[in-house]
Every structure is written in structure tokens, then in C-alpha cells.
N, C-alpha and C positions, 0 to 999 in steps of 0.2 A: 660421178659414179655414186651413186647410191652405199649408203652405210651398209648394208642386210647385203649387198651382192661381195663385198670382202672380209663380213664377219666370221663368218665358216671355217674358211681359211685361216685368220688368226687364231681363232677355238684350236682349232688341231694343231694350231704350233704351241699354243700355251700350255694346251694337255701335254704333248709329247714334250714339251721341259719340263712340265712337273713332274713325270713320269720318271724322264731322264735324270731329276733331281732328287728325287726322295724312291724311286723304288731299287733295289741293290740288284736284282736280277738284270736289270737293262743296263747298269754299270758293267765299262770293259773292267777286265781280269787287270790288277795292280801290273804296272807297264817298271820300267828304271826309273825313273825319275819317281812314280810311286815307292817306291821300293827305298830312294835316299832319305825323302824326306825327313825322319828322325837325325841325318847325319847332317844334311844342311846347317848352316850357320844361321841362327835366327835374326829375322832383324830387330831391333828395339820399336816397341808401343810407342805410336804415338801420343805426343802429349797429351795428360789426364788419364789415358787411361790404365789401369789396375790387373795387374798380372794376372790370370788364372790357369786354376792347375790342368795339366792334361790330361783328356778326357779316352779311357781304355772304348773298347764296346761293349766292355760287359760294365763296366762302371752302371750302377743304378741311374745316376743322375743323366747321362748318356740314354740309358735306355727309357726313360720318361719321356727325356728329347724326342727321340725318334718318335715314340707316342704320340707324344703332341702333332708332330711334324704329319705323320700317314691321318691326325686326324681332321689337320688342316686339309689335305690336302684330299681326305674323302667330301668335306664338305666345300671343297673347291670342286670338286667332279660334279658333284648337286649342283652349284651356280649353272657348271656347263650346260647340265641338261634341262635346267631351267630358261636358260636362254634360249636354247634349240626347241623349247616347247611353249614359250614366252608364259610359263610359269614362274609370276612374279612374288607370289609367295612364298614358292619352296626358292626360289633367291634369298629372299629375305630371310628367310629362318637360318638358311645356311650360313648367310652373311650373319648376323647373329650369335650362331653357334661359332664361328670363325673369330667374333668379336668375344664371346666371352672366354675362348682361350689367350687370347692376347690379356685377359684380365689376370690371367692364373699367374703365381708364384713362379711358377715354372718355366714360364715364356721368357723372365730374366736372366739369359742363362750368361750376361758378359756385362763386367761395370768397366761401360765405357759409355764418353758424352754421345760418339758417332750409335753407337747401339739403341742409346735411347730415343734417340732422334730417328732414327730409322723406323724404330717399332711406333712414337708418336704418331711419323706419318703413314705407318702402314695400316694403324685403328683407324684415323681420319679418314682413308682412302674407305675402307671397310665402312665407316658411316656414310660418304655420299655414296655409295653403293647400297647401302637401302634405302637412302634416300631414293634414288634413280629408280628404283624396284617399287616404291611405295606409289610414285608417280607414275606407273605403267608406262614408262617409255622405253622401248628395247633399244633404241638406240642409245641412248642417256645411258641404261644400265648396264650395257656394252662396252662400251667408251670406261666407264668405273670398271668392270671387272679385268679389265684390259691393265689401264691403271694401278690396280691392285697386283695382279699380277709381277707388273713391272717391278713393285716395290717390293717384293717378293725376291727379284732374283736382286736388285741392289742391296737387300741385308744379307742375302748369300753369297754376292760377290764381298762385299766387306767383312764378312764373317771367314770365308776363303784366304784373304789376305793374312790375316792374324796368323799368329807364329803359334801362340799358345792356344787355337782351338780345333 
């Protein structure tokens, strides 16, 4: 099977997670088990990592978050349409602008070993991603954005785990 005949399909799964992940309108309505959560017993950080405080939605620091997040996640919609039009430059810019948030102050929002590690590999993933872009190969840069993505939902599934975020 050729790479181009099941890339499509993955595009519109990876969109519709990141949709489902960062936009609040396609989130269901807080269910019971939403609704405990503050009562639940927390479990204890694992080891090395460093308590932080809980985050309201109006908290500033929260609300940067989210910034960052919808602006990763506008120049994740550009990669898309970059792919579907094998515009490998507006890849690369985006992938770029996706790298230089990962640069910001901001991006640090959890002092933990697994957090840094996560975000390490998810700038790395974001450079052979313009690498693959640089090299006009849609398949290569496919395959990376894919990649990327991936690493994407593993710092949200780890960041989901935490008690304190």
C-alpha cells in the first residue's frame, strides 16, 4: 500500500484529536466522575517530581497556557494544509513557529524529569519535521508530522495523569 493512499485518513484523525483536545466547544458537558475530581484522593508524584499549585481557568498562567496551546495547535492546522497541498514551505514555517513556542518561558509549565523529556522529544520531533519539509518529501514529512503529533497526545496523556495539573 502506498503511503499518499492512507495519509488522508490519518490527517482527519489527527485533526479531529486535536480539535477534540484543545477546542472546549467539542468537549462533552462535565459528566460525575468530572464533577469528583476535586474530591478524589490524589495520588502522590512520582519520584523527582515538584508539586505545583492548581491551576483555576481564569488563573493568568492558565490562560497563557491555553494560548499557547490554540496557537500550537493553529500552526498544527497549517502543517495539515501544507501536506494536502505539498506546500513545503508553509510546513516549515509552521513547524518553526510551533518550535519557537516550545522555546518560550511559558511552554514550562510542570518541573518534572518525565515533562522535560517529553517536551525534549517533542522540539526534536518538530526539527526532523523541517528537516523532512526541507527535503520535499511528502512522505518523509508525513511520517514526522504523524510523529509529532503522537508526542503531542503522550505529554497530554502524562500531563492528564498528574493530580496537581
Amino acid at each position: 500500500m502506498n503511503i499518499t493512499t492512507w495519509t488522508l485518513p490519518i490527517l482527519l484523525v489527527c485533526t479531529g484529536l486535536s480539535l477534540a483536545l484543545f477546542s472546549p466547544s467539542l468537549r462533552p458537558a462535565a459528566g460525575p466522575v468530572d464533577a469528583r475530581v476535586g474530591q478524589q484522593e490524589q495520588d502522590p508524584l512520582p519520584q523527582g517530581e515538584v508539586p505545583q499549585k492548581q491551576q483555576r481557568p481564569d488563573d493568568p498562567d492558565t490562560i497563557a497556557r491555553r494560548d499557547y496551546m490554540r496557537a500550537k495547535l493553529m500552526y498544527t492546522q497549517n502543517i495539515i494544509e501544507g501536506l494536502t497541498q505539498k506546500d513545503f514551505a508553509g510546513i516549515q514555517t509552521a513547524a518553526e513557529e510551533i518550535k519557537k513556542i516550545t522555546e518560550s518561558a511559558a511552554w514550562n509549565v510542570v518541573d518534572s524529569d518525565e515533562y522535560r523529556f517529553q517536551s525534549r522529544e517533542f522540539q526534536r520531533t518538530v526539527d526532523d519535521l523541517v528537516h523532512a519539509a526541507e527535503g520535499r518529501n511528502i512522505e518523509a514529512t508525513t511520517l514526522r508530522f504523524i510523529g509529532l503529533t503522537t508526542k503531542c497526545v503522550d505529554c497530554h496523556e502524562h500531563l492528564r495523569r498528574r493530580s496537581d495539573f
